[in-house]
C-alpha positions, 0 to 999 in steps of 0.5 A, spaced: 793 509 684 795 512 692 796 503 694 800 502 689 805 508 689 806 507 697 807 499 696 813 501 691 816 505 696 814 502 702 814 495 702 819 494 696 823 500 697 823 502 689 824 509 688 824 508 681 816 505 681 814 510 686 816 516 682 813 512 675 807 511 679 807 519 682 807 522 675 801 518 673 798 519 678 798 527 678 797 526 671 789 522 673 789 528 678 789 532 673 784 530 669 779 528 675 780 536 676 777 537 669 771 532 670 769 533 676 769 543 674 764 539 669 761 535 671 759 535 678 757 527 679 759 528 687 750 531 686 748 525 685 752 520 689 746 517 694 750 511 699 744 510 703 741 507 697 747 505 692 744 498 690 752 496 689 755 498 697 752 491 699 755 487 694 763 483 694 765 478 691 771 473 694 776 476 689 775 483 692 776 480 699 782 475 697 789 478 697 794 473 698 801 479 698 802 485 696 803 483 689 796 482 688 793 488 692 798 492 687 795 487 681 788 488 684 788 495 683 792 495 677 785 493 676 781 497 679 784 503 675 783 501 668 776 499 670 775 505 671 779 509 666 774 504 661 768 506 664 769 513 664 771 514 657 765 510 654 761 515 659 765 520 657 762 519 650 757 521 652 757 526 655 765 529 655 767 526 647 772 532 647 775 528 653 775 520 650 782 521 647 785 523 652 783 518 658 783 513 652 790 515 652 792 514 660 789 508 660 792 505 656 799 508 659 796 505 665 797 498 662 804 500 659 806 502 667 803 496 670 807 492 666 814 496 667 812 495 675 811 488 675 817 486 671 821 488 675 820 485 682 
């Protein structure tokens, strides 16, 4: 989310965006704080023998301007909110509405940013 808000104010100099995209992203915050006191996924973290850290696609490489990082990245938090609210499932369903709601509210964002440039 950090990419996209620097890109807004930065490169495009739209404070409007910038300030939709910082709310949202203290909003992921939050809730990455509540996950993370419950669940203590960064125990489990072994990059040495991560099976994916040596897999990239060229869609992962290729960027043509700073549209498609935004977009690509757009991309890549809506994933995650995805996977995190099918696992949650599992694991936290106290916790599924509201991620389900904050992607959703993501795709809503990602809308409103891009219509406008």
């Amino acid at each position: 989310m950090r990419v996209i808000e620097e890109i807004d104010r930065f490169c495009f100099d739209n404070k409007t965006n910038m300030v939709i995209l910082k709310q949202f992203r203290h909003t992921l915050s939050g809730c990455e704080i509540e996950y993370r006191s419950r669940l203590p996924l960064i125990k489990t973290r072994n990059s040495a023998k991560d099976v994916g850290t040596s897999v990239t696609t060229k869609e992962e490489i290729d960027r043509k301007d700073l549209y498609d990082v935004q977009a690509g990245n757009f991309k890549r938090i809506e994933e995650s909110l995805r996977v995190i609210e099918e696992i949650g499932k599992l694991v936290l369903p106290e916790l599924t509405e509201l991620i389900k709601s904050i992607r959703y509210k993501c795709y809503e964002i990602e809308q409103a940013v891009t219509e406008k440039k």
